[in-house]
N, C-alpha and C positions, 0 to 999 in steps of 0.2 A: 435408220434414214441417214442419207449421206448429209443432210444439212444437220445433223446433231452429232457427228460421231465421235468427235471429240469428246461426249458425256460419255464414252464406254472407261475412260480412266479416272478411277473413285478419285482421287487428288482434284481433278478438276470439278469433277461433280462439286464437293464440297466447296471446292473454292467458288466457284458457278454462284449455287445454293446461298452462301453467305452474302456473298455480291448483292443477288437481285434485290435482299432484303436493308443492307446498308447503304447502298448508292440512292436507294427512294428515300432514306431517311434522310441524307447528305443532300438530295436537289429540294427536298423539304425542308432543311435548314437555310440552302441558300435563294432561296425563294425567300423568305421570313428577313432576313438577312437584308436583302436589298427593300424592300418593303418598308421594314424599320428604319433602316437609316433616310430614306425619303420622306417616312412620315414625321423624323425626328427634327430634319432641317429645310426639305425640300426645294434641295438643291441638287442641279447633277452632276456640279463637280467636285461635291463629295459623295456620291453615287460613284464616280468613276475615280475618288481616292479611296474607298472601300475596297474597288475592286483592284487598284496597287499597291494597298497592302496586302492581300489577301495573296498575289502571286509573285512580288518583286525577293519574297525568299527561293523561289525558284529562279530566279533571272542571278541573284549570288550564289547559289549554294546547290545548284543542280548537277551543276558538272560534277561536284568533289561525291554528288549522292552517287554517282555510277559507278564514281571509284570503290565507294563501299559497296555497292553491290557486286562488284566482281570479287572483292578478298573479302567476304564475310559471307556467312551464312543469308542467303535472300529470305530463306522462309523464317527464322527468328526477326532478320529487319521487319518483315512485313505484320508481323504478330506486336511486335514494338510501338509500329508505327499506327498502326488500328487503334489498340490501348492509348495511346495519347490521344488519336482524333475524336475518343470515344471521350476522354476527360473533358479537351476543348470545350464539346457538345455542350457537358453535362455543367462547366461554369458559366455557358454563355446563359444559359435555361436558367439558373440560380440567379446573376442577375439580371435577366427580364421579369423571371415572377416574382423578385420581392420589390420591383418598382425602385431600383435604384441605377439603371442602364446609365451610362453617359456613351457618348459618340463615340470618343479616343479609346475606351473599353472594348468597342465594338472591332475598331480598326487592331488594337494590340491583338483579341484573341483571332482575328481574322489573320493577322503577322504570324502568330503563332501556329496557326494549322497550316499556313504556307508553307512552315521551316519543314512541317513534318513532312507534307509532302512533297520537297524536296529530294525527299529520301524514300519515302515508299513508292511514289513513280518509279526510277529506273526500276527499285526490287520487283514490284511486283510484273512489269512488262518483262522483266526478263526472266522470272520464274516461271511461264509459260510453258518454254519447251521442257522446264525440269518437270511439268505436269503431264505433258502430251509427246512429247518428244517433234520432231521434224516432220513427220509425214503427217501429222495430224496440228500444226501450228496455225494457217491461214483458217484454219477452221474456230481455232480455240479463239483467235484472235476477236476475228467477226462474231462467234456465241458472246464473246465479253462484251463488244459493242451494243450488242444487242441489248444485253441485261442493263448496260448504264441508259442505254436510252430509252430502254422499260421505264426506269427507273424515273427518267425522264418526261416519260407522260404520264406515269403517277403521281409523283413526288409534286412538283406543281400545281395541281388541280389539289390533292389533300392539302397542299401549305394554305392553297388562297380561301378553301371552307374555313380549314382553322382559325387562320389569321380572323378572316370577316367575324367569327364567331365566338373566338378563344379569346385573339391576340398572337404573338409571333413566342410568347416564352413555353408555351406546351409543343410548338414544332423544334423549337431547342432539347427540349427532354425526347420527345421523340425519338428523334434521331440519335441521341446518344446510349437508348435502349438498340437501336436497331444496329449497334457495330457488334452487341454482344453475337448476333448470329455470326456475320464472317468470321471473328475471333474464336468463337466454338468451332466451325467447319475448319479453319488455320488446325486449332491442337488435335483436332481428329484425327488429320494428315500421316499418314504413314511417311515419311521424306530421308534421304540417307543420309549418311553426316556427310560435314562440310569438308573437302577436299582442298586445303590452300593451294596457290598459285607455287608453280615451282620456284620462284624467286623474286624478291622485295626489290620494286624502284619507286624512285621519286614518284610524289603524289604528281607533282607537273608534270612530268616524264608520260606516266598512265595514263592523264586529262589528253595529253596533247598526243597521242598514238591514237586515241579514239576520233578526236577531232581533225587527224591526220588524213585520216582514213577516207571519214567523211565527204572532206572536201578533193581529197585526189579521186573519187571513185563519182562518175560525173555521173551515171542516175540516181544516186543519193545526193547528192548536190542540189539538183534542179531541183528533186522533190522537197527539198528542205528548204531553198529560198519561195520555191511557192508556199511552204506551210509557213514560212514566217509572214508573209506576205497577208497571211487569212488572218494569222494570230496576233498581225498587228492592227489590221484596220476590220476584221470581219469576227472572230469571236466576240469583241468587246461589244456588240450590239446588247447583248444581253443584260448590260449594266443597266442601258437606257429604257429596257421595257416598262419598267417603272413611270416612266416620263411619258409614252407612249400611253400605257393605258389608266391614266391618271388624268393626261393634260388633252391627249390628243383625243382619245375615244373617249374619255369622261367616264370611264370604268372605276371598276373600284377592285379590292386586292383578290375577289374571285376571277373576274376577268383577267386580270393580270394572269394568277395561276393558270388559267385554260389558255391562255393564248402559250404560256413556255407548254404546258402541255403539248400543245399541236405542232410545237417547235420537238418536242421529244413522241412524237407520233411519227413524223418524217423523219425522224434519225433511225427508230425501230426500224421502221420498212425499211431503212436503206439498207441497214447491217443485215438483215434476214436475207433482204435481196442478195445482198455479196455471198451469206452462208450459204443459199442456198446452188448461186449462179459460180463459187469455186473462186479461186485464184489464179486469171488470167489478164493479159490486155490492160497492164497494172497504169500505164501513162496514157494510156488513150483515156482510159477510166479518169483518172484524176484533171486530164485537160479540161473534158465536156463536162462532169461537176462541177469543178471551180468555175466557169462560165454559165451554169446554173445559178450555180452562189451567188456572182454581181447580180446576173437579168435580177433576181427577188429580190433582191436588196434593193435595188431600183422601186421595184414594183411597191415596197412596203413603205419605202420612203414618202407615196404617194398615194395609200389608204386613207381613209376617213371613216372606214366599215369592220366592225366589230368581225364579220362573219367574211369579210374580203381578206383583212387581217390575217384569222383563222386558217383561209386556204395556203397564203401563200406561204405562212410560215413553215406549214406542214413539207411542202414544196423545199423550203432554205433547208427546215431539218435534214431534208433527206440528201441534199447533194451535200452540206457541212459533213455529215459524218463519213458520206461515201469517201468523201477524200480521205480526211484522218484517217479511216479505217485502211481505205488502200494504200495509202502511206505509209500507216505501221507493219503493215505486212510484206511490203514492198522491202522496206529496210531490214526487215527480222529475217527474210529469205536469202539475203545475199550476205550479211555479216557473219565472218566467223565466232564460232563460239566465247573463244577469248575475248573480242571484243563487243558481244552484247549487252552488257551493263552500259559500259562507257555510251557507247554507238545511241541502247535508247535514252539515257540520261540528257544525252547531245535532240535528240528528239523531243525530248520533254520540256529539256530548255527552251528549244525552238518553240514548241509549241502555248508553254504556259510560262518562258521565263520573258519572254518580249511582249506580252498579252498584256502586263501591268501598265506600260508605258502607251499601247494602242486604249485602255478604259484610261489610264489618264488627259491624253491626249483630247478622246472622245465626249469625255465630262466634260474637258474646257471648250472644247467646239459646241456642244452641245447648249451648254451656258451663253455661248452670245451668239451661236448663229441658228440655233434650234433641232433640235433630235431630230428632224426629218432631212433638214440640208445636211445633218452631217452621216446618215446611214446611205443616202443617195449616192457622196462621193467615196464613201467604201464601196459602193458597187462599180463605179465604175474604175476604181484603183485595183478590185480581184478581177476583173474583164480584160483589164491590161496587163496583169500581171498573168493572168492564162496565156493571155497572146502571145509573149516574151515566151513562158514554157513552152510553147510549140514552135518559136520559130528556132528552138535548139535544135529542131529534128527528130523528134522524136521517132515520129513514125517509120522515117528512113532507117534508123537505128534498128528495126525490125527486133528490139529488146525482149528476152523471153527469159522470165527470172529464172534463176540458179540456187541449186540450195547449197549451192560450195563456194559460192562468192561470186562478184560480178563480171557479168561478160562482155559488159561493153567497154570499147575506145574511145577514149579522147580524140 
């Protein structure tokens, strides 16, 4: 089937395979994650400094991760990087079940898996084509999305049984049994050795040829001040769910879990959607999603209904990932080889190194003017921020991606 065919090369398989089983563990840790830290202080502006520690090592440290992934071996980085997130897991788990957690514990090892994925982002988005090659990328891309947003509507619905039942320190063990799967399908890997660059420059010299590139090639451009745009005032939504269905809906941490569920219900369909409807109409695509994104944000901003709740998040899931999704792929088709570490490191920044500052920001709004006036005015800051992408032109641009590099004019 043309929506899976990227599974005909065993490397991806594998890596596939490990995925679906460690990313559920991973959205079940941080489901547990934000849970605890509200049950611990029940405030959301340490809900939304949880969630800037957790990504403000990406916002330092992301760039230089791209640089490693272009002069290093990606598939050792990413074997490295799993192994630590898998140790993380396994201290957080240690201390929740012996009853001796403090908050700033929480935050350090939450600092700590930031750093790593600082560095296994760019490896693993740009060990992609080393798995599938070019004709088969926009595919591998969208089966990935797919599997995290699987991941996404399992992983949440198991955290909030657990939690209600266990507590949050058995979704810490959890999940740090569930990296052993990606880590085994990693050493399966048949992969060829590592071929260095034909010659050594300055680590700034590398940052800034990637970031160069970026910003002179105007439909990576747009597409990246639009993804900052989401990642500053629209991913951090999810810090606040907590606050949502604790204060607002009067739920308790199964609810919470089923509501991110239906939030990774709508990210599935979206990815499946992309896999199966191909790689085309890459900025029309991300216009009318992100204009999806605000309308729901709106709309959730002003629920009262567990089951109202429920629909539209499913609705956010799916136009939040359609972007990402067509984003990433957008960027992966036009950048030359040499510069795909750097190019998605520069993506990841964008996406998860500016994210700590939109949940810090969100905590503190959140804190004096209440979770729902402050999810309301992210919707209508991604509604304007879509507007602004189209009135660059897109559509006149008549843009039809390239897998040799970019074809449009400034």
């Amino acid at each position: 089937m043309t929506m899976f065919k990227s599974l005909r090369h065993r490397n991806f398989r594998l890596f596939f395979l490990g995925q679906v089983v460690s990313l559920t563990g991973t959205w079940v840790q941080n489901i547990a994650q934000s849970w605890l830290v509200y049950r611990l202080t029940g405030s959301p502006l340490l809900l939304g400094l949880s969630g800037f520690a957790g990504q403000i090592p990406v916002f330092l440290l992301g760039l230089y991760g791209g640089v490693v992934a272009d002069q290093h071996h990606r598939h050792r980085i990413i074997v490295i990087t799993q192994t630590l997130s898998m140790i993380q897991a396994f201290l957080l788990a240690g201390l929740v079940l012996s009853g001796h957690i403090e908050v700033w514990e929480i935050f350090f090892l939450a600092f700590f898996l930031g750093t790593v994925s600082a560095f296994d982002l760019p490896a693993r988005q740009s060990f992609f084509i080393e798995m599938v090659g070019k004709e088969d990328l926009p595919n591998a891309i969208a089966l990935n999305s797919s599997a995290v947003n699987g991941a996404r509507l399992m992983g949440p619905v198991v955290a909030g049984i657990l939690v209600g039942f266990t507590g949050e320190g058995l979704c810490f063990f959890i999940n740090g049994l569930s990296f052993l799967a990606v880590i085994g399908g990693l050493l399966l890997m048949k992969v060829p050795p590592f071929k260095p660059g034909e010659k050594e420059i300055a680590v700034y010299d590398y940052v800034k040829e990637g970031i160069l590139y970026g910003f002179k090639t105007p439909v990576i451009k747009r597409a990246l001040l639009l993804l900052a745009l989401l990642s500053l005032v629209g991913l951090p939504y999810s810090v606040l769910m907590p606050v949502f269905s604790r204060t607002i809906l009067n739920a308790g941490p199964d609810i919470y879990g089923l509501l991110m569920g239906c939030a990774g219900l709508g990210a599935l369909l979206g990815t499946l959607t992309l896999a199966r409807r191909g790689s085309r109409d890459f900025e029309k695509t991300i216009f009318f999603v992100s204009l999806g994104t605000g309308s729901f944000f709106i709309l959730f901003s002003f629920s009262k209904s567990i089951f109202f709740s429920m629909g539209i998040l499913v609705a956010l899931g799916f136009c939040m990932m359609s972007q990402l999704t067509m984003t990433n792929t957008l960027l992966q088709s036009v950048v030359p080889d040499r510069l795909r570490g750097r190019l998605m490191s520069f993506y990841g920044f964008v996406l998860l190194g500016l994210a700590p500052f939109g949940s810090l920001f969100e905590g503190f709004l959140a804190e004096k003017a209440g979770a729902p006036l402050t999810v309301f005015l992210s919707g209508i800051l991604i509604i304007g921020g879509a507007f602004l992408y189209y009135r660059k032109g897109f559509f006149s641009q008549a843009f039809k991606p390239s897998m040799t590099g970019p074809s449009e004019n400034s």
